[in-house]
N, C-alpha and C positions, 0 to 999 in steps of 0.2 A: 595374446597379441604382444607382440615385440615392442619395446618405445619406438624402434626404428618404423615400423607400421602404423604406429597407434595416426589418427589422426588430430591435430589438437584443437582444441574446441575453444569457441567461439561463441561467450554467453552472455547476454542482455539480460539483466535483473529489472526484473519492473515494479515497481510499487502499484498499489491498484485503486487506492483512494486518491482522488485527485490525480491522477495520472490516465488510468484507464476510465475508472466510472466516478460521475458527479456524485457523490456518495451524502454529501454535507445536509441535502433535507433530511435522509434518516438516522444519520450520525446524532446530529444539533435535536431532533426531535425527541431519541434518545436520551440524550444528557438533561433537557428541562424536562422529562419526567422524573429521571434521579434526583434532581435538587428537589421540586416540587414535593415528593413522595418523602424523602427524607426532613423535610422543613427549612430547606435555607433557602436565604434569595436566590431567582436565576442569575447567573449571569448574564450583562452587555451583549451584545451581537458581536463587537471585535471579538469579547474571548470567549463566545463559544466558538467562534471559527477556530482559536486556535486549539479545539477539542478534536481536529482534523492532524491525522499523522498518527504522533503519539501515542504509548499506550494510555487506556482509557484510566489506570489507577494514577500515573504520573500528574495527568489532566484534573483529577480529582483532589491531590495531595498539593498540586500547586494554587486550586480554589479552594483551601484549607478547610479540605472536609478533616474531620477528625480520624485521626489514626484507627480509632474502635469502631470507627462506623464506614471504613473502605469497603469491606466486605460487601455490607451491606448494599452500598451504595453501585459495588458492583454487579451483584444480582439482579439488582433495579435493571439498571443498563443491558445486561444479556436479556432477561425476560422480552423486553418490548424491542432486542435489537434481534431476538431470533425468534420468538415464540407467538407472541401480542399482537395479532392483527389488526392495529388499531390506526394506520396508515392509510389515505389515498394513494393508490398504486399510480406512479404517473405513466405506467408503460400500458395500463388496462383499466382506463377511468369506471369509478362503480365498484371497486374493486378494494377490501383492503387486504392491507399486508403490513409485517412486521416489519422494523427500521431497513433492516437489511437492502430490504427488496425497496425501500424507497429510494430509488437509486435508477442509474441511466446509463449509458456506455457514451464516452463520448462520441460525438460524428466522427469518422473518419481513424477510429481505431484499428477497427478490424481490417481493414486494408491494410493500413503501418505495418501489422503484428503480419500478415498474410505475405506481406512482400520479406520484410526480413526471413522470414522462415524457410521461403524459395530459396533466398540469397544464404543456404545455410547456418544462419544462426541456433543456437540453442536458447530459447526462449521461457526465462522462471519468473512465477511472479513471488516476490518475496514482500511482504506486509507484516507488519506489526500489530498487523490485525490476529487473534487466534486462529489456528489454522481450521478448527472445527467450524467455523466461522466463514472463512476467504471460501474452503471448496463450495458448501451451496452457492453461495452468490457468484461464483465463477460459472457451476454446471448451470443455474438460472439464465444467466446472461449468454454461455455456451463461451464464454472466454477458457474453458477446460478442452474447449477443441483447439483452440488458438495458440495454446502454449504446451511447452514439455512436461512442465511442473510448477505444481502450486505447494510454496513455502509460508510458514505461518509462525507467529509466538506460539507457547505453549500455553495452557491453561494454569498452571501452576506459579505463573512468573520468573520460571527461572530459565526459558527464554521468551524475552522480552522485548527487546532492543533490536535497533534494525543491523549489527555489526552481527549480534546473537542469532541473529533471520539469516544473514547472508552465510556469517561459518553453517548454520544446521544445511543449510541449500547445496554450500558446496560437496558437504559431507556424499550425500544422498547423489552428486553431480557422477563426483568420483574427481570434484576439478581440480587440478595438476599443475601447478605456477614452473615447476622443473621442466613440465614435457611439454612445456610451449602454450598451455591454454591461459585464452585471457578473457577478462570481463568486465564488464560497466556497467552501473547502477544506472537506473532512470526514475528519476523520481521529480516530486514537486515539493517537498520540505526540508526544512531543516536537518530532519531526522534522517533523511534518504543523504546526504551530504555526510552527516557524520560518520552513520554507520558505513559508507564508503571507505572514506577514509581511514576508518578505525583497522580494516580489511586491507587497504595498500592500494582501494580500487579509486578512479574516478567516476564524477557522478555528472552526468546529465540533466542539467534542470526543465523540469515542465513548467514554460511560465502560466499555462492554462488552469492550473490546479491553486492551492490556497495559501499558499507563499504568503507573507506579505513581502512590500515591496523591498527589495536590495536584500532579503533573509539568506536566496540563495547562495548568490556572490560573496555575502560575507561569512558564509559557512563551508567556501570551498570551493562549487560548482565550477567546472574549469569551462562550459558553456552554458544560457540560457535562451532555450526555442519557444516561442511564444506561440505556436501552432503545434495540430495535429497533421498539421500536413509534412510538417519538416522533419517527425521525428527519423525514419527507416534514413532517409539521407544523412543525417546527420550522424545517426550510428556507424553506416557505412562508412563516412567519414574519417569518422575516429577510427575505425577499425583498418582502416586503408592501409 
């Protein structure tokens, strides 16, 4: 196809924790059996929230687990975040399940994600979560019908970061800054701000997810929507 033919694209990145699904019962559930299992105090209620975003070693290294014992401590965390039924499912009471699936779709997503899609968007979800990780709890929730593609860290850490999510997404896009395509992040942390920015993109704040307060704004965010009803407008908006 010619540049002159190509059409240029039009992509919404979405983070998926705190943005699409209330992820934080089986995130936080997650992390106090790593401390627990490894023998340190858990942490506060503030900072396990902020165990939300991030990757899960950075969250570790900054509750000064020992450099020898990351590893470990990461095992923990996968086992019971993908494997450990040891969860009340809130979507099928009676029911358990591993951290992953303790988790919910917000109200009023699947509509946002369904109208943009009509309105031509190209719709990725990009997370800092691993991606081995993001596809089941996407095809669970059925958010793999919802979008084009599902973007992830790698296992290895050497992508990591949400700048690291957004170049591997583009790669895979085929996305083109010469031949007219443009994109915006959506997110609800810090991390969804930076790794924008580190990219040349702006970023969409979700004030529904686990921000704390003013984290957004002073990471960047050139808006912040406090609903799930406002986001497909607001895209549109920018994109106008």
């Amino acid at each position: 196809m010619s540049e002159q033919t190509r059409q240029s694209k039009k992509v919404v990145l979405l983070d998926l924790d705190g943005t699409l699904t209330k992820s934080d019962p089986g995130i936080i559930g997650c992390v106090v059996k790593v401390f627990e299992e490894l023998g340190y105090p858990v942490p506060d209620d503030e900072e396990l929230q902020r165990f939300i975003g991030p990757a899960i070693i950075e969250s570790l290294q900054r509750n000064d687990i020992p450099e020898d014992r990351l590893d470990e401590g990461i095992a923990i965390y996968r086992r019971y975040y993908a494997d450990e039924a040891v969860f009340d499912d809130p979507n099928n009471p009676g029911q358990k399940v591993p951290g992953r699936l303790n988790n919910t779709i917000y109200e009023g997503i699947p509509e946002q994600l369904a109208k943009l899609r009509a309105d031509g968007y190209y719709l990725a979800i990009a997370s800092c979560k691993p991606q081995y990780q993001c596809i089941p709890i996407c095809e669970h929730f059925h958010l793999d019908t919802m979008v084009d593609g599902i973007y992830g860290a790698s296992t290895d850490n050497s992508r990591l970061d949400k700048d690291q999510v957004i170049r591997w997404a583009f790669e895979h896009i085929g996305f083109d800054e010469a031949a007219g395509d443009r994109a915006l992040m959506v997110g609800d942390r810090w991390t969804d701000a930076d790794g924008a920015k580190a990219c040349g993109l702006d970023c969409l704040g979700c004030g529904w997810g686990y921000a704390e307060p003013g984290e957004l704004k002073e990471h960047g965010a050139y808006q912040v929507i406090d609903t799930v009803s406002e986001l497909a407008q607001s895209v549109e908006e920018y994109f106008g």
